[in-house]
C-alpha positions in Angstrom: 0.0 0.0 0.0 1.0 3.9 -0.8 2.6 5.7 1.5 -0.5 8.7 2.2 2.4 11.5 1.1 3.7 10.0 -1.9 -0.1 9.0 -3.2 -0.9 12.6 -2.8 2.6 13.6 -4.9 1.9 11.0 -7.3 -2.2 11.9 -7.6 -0.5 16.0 -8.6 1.6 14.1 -10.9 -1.0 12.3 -12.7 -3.9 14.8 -12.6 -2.4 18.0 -13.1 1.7 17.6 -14.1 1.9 14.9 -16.9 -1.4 16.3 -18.8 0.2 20.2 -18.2 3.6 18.3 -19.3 2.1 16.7 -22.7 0.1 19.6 -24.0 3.6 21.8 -23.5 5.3 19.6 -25.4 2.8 19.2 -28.2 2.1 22.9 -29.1 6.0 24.1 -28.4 7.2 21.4 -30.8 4.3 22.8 -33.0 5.1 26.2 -33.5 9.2 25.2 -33.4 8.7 22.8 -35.8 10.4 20.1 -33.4 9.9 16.3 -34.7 8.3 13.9 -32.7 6.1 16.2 -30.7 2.9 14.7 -30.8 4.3 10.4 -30.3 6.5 12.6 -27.2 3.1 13.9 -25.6 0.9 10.8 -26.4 3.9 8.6 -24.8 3.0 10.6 -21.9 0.0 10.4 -22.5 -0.3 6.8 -21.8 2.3 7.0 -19.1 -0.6 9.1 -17.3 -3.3 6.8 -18.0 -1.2 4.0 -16.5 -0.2 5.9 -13.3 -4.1 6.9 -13.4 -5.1 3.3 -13.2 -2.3 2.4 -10.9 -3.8 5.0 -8.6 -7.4 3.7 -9.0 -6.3 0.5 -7.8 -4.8 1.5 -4.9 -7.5 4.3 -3.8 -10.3 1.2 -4.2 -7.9 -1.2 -2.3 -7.3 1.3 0.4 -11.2 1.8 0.8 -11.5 -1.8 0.9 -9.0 -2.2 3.8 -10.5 0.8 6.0 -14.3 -0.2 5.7 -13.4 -3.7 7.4 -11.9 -1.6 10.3 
């Protein structure tokens, strides 16, 4: 089970960073004419839905645990 701080850090991470993180990425390599740009931010992309589901897991097996209490 998740340590309460570093599901909190990783729950920022997922929700707010990665996303915030892809879309940068995306339009800057846009406009600069970068390559790879948009398989960069979809790699993230899926990195996020993985630590999304990750997370999921662990907040339903963490309500699990605390209703038997």
């Amino acid at each position: 089970m998740l340590d309460n701080k570093i599901y909190d850090i990783l729950k920022w991470v997922a929700m707010l960073f990665l996303p915030a993180l892809a879309t940068l990425i995306s339009v800057v390599f846009a406009v600069w004419h970068i390559p790879y740009g948009d398989e960069i931010s979809k790699t993230i992309m899926a990195l996020d839905a993985f630590l999304g589901a990750c997370l999921g897991i662990s907040h339903i097996q963490y309500k699990k645990d605390n209703s038997a209490e």
